[in-house]
Every structure is written in structure tokens, then in C-alpha cells.
N, C-alpha and C positions, 0 to 999 in steps of 0.2 A: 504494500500500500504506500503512496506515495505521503509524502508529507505535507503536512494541509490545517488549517486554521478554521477552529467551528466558534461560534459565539455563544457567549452564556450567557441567558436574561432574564431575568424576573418572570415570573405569575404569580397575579394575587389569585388567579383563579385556572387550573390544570383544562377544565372546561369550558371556559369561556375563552380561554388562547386558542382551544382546538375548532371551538367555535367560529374564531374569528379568521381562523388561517385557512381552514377548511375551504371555504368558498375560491380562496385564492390557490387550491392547487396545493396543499402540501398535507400528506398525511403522517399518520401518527406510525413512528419506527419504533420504539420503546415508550412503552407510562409505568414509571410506577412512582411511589407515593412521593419520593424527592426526589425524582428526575422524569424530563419527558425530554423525551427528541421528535419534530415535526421536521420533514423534509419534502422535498418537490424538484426534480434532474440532479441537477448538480448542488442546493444548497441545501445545507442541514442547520436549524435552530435548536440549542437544546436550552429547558427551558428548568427552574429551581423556582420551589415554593416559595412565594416572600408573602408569605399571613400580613404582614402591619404595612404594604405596598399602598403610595399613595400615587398614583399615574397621573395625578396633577404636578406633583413636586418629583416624577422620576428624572433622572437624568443617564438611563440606559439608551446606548445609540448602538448602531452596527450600521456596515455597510453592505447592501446587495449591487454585485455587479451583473447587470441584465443584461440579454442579447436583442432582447426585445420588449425597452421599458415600458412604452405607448401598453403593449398589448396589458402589461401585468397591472397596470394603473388603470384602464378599463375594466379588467375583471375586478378589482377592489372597487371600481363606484359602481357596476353593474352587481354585487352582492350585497352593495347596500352602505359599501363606506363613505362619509359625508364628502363632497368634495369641497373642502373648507382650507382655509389659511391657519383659521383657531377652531380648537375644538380637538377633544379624545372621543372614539379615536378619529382620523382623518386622512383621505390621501390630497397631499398636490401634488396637479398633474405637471407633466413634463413639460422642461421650457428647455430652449438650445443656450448652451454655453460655446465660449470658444475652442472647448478642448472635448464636444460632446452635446448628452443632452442629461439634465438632472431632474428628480421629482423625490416626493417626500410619503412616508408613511408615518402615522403614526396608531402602534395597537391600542388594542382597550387597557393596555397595561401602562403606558405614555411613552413606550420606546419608541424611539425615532429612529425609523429606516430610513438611510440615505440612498438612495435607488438612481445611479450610473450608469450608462454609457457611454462608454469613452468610445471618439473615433480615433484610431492609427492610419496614419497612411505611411 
């Protein structure tokens, strides 16, 4: 297995993260009572109980490098996530930068997905 970086993030709630990731494509690889891993192709979330978690004052971020940001920022407003600036949770949608194009997620939990694509030429 090659060497490889996974992110580790808060749930205040095991079912409400499966909940909310579900729609987006990523099923459940391991649950159990202090650990869950969600994944979808190539990325894996694993996620630890945090009982006293408040998703207004989180300050858990990661970052998803997409091959296809547009698509995955449609299917979080087409399952219902608000397409908002403010607000938990929330996605904004993609805008072009100089080095690509960026958008934001953020869960029921208040992490923030930075959601990338970079162009190479």
C-alpha cells in the first residue's frame, strides 16, 4: 500500500455525519462506537466521537482534491445542502481562481471542506 494521508474529524453525531455524507457518495467502510471511516473513489474521512462538539465554534478543516468539483457541489445542493455563504451546514459553489477553480463545504458538524481543482498545464 502506498503511502497516503487520511483526515481525522469530529462527530457530534456517528448518524447524522452518515447522514449527511450519504447523499454525497460516500459510504460507511468501518463504524464502530469510536471510530467510523466514510469513503467514496479515492477519499477516505475517518471520523471520532466529540459528545461536547459545538459546529458553530468548530475549527476542523481538510482538504478534498476533486476531479470534478462542479459535479460534487451539485450533488450536495441537489440532497438538500443550503447553498449559502453563512450557515451549518453549507456548500459554496465553485468560483475560478488563477491556479484552478475552489468551493467550500461545510458538515452538520462545522468542518470546513476546502474543495480544489487545481489546473496543471
Amino acid at each position: 500500500m502506498p503511502d497516503r494521508a487520511v483526515p481525522t474529524l469530529p462527530s457530534l453525531d456517528f448518524d447524522a455525519t452518515v447522514e449527511f455524507f450519504k447523499p454525497l457518495g460516500f459510504e460507511v467502510r468501518l463504524r464502530l462506537p469510536e471510530w467510523m471511516i466514510l469513503a467514496t473513489g479515492g477519499i477516505e474521512l475517518e471520523f471520532f466521537p466529540y459528545p461536547g462538539l459545538n459546529p458553530a465554534t468548530s475549527n476542523a478543516m481538510c482538504t478534498l482534491r476533486l476531479a470534478d468539483i462542479d459535479a460534487f457541489c451539485e450533488r450536495a445542493a441537489a440532497a438538500g445542502v443550503p447553498v449559502a455563504r453563512v450557515g451549518i451546514p453549507r456548500v459554496v459553489m465553485p468560483s475560478d481562481v488563477p491556479w484552478g477553480r475552489v468551493a467550500w463545504l461545510i458538515d452538520v458538524d462545522g468542518t470546513q471542506f476546502n474543495l480544489v481543482r487545481e489546473v496543471r498545464e
